[in-house]
N, C-alpha and C positions, 0 to 999 in steps of 0.2 A: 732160194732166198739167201741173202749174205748173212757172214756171223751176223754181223753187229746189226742189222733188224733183226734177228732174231734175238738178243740181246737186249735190244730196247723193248719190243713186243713182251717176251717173256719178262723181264724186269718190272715195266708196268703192272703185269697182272700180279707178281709177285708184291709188289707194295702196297697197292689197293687189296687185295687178299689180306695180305697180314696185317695191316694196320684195322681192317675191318675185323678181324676175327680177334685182335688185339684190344680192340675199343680205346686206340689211340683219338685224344682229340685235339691233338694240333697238329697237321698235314705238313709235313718234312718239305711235299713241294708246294711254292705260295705264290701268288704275286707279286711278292713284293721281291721273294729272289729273285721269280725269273725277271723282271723288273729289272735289277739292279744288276745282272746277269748280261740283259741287253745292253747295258750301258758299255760293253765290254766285248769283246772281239775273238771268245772263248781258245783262247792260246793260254800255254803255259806260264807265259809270264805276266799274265793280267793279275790284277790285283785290286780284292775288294775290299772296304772300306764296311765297315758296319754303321757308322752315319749315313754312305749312300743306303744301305737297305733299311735305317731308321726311317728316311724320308718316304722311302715306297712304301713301306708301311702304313705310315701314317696317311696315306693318299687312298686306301682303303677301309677306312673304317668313321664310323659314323661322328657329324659331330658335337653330338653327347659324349662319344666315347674320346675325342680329341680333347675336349674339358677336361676328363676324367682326368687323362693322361699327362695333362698338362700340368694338373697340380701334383701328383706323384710324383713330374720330371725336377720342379720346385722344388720339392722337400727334400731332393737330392740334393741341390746346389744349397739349401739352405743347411743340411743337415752337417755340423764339424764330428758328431761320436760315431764311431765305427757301429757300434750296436744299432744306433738309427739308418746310416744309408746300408746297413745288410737288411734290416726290415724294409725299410724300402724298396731297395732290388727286390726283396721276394714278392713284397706286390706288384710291382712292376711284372715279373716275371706271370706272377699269377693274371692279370691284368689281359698281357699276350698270349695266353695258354688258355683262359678262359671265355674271356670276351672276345676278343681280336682271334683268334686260331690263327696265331703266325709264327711260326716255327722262330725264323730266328732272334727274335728279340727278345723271346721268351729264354730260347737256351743262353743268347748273351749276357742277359740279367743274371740269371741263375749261375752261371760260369762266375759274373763280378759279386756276386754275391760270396760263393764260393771260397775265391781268394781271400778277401776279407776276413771270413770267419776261418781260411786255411785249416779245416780241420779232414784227414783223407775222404773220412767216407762222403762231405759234401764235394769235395774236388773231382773223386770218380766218377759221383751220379752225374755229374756237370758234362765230362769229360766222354762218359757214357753217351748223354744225348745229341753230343755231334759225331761221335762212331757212328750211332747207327745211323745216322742220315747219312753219313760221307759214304757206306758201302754202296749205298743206291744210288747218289749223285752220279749224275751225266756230266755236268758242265765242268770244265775243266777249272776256271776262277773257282766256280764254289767249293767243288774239291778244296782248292789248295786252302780257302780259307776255311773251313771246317777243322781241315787237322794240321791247321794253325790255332785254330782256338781248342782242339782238343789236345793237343802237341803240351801247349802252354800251360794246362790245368793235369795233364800227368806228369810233368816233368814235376810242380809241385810236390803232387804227390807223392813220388816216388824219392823224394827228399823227405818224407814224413817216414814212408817204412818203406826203403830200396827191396825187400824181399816179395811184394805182390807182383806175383805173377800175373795176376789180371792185369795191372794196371802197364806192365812191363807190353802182354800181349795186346793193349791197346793203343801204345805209343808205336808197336811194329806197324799196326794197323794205319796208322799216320803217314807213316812212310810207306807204306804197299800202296792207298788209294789214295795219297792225297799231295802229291806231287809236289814234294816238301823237298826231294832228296833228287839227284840225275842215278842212284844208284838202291834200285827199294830191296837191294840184297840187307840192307839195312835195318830194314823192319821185319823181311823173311828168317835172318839168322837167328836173332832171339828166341823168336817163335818157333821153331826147329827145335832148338835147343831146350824149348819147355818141353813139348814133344817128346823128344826122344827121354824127358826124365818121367814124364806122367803121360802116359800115351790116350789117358780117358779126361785128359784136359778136352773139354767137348768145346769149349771157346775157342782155345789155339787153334784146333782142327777146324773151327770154323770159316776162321779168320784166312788160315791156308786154302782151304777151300775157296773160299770168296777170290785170294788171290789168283789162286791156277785158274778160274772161271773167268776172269780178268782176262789173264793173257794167254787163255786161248790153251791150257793143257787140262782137255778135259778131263782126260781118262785118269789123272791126280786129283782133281776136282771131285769128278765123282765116287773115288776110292774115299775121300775124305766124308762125304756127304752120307756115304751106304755106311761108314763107320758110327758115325753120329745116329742115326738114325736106327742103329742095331743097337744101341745102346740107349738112347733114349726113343723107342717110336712114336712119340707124341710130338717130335720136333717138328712143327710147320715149317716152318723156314728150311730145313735140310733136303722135306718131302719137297717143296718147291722150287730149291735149285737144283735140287736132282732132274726132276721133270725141265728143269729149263735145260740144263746142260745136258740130256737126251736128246731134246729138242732143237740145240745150235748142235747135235753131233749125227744131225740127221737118222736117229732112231729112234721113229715114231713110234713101235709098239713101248718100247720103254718110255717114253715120255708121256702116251697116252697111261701108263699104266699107273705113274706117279701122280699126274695131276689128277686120276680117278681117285687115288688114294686122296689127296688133297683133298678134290671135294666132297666126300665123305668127313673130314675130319672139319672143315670149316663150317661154322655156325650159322655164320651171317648170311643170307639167302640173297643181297647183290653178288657176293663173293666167289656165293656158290653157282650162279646164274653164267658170271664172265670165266669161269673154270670150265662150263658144259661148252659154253659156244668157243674156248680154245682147242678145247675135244673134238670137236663137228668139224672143226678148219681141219685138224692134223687126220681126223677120220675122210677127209674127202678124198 
């Protein structure tokens, strides 16, 4: 089997896994992106528009819920004080996260909310929730527009207090998977350099990880992952890319041996179900 099905194969189970053991409930991948996604030619120089994924949204959801929506979208244009269209945005945001389970409309309210009230810690959390969906993204347009909109909400931030290193190791993260830059030494060197001053930065490391997993160096990959992992052994996410990147490194006993650990530590009983029958393929 090539890398990158074993990539995609492994990555899916890795998302569904964790956002189940996570008890996320708005689903990173939607309709209404791959939608808006289709509308596009998945090359690096495509370019998504959040009005087109506004519309594919809205072509999914009930309408009761296009009412709902619609006087919300009102109150924005109606709205002149800052203080109202950030309430706003936040129901908006709550709105797609609650009712609709659509990822991006949700993170893009919450992002313009953000800037609004420009205060760090809402510009991180904002900034936060297209990280983690940009590490999993497949499609190349959506990449770039994730950490185009996470890009945007750290850059703030980091005009608030230049010293987070979180937020420093998430703008590298922009530039490693989100095809913002022709050169992602851009986003790796930072990050390196958090590294080498706090070596139990567990995020950095992760971040690194994810990139070497990327492109294909695994045995970096998985030196970072067994690090994290010995340090914190509760990390789902570490146990699962480990097992993956066993698994694109064609060593099944390690890979089976990870995701046995996996499903032992996952709650959720779909979770734990599509981890046995990943077990059963690599046991054949």
């Amino acid at each position: 089997m090539k890398k990158q099905q074993l990539l995609l194969i492994g990555g899916a189970i890795l998302l569904f896994a964790i956002l189940l053991y996570m008890g996320s409930t708005v689903a990173p991948k939607n309709p209404a992106a791959a939608a808006a996604a289709d509308t596009h030619n998945s090359t690096d120089n495509q370019h998504i528009e959040f009005k087109d994924l506004l519309v594919k949204a809205k072509e999914k959801i009930s309408h009761d819920q296009v009412l709902r929506l619609n006087m919300l979208e009102n109150s924005v244009v109606r709205g002149d004080v800052k203080d109202q269209k950030i309430h706003v945005y936040h129901q908006l945001a709550r709105f797609w996260s609650d009712s609709a389970k659509l990822f991006e409309p949700y993170a893009w309210y919450t992002g313009e909310a953000a800037k609004l009230e420009n205060l760090e810690k809402s510009l991180t959390f904002a900034a936060q929730l297209y990280i983690d969906n940009l590490v999993t993204e497949g499609d190349p347009a959506m990449q770039h527009w994730l950490a185009e909109q996470a890009k945007d909400l750290l850059d703030k931030a980091l005009v608030i207090n230049p010293n987070n290193d979180s937020s420093k190791i998430g703008l590298g993260a922009c530039y490693i998977f989100g095809n913002i830059s022709n050169n992602p030494m851009e986003g790796i060197l930072p990050i390196r350099n958090i590294v080498q001053k706090n070596p139990n930065n567990l995020y950095a490391q992760m971040i690194l990880g994810l990139g070497g997993k990327k492109s294909g160096q695994l045995d970096k990959a998985i030196e970072r992952f067994l690090l994290i992992v010995n340090k914190d052994p509760e990390n789902l996410e570490a146990i699962f890319h480990l097992a993956e990147c066993y698994e694109m490194h064609n060593d099944k006993p390690n890979a089976v041996k990870w995701y046995t650990l996996a499903g032992k530590k996952v709650k959720v009983p779909e979770a734990k179900e599509a981890i046995a029958k990943r077990i059963a393929e690599l046991n054949k």
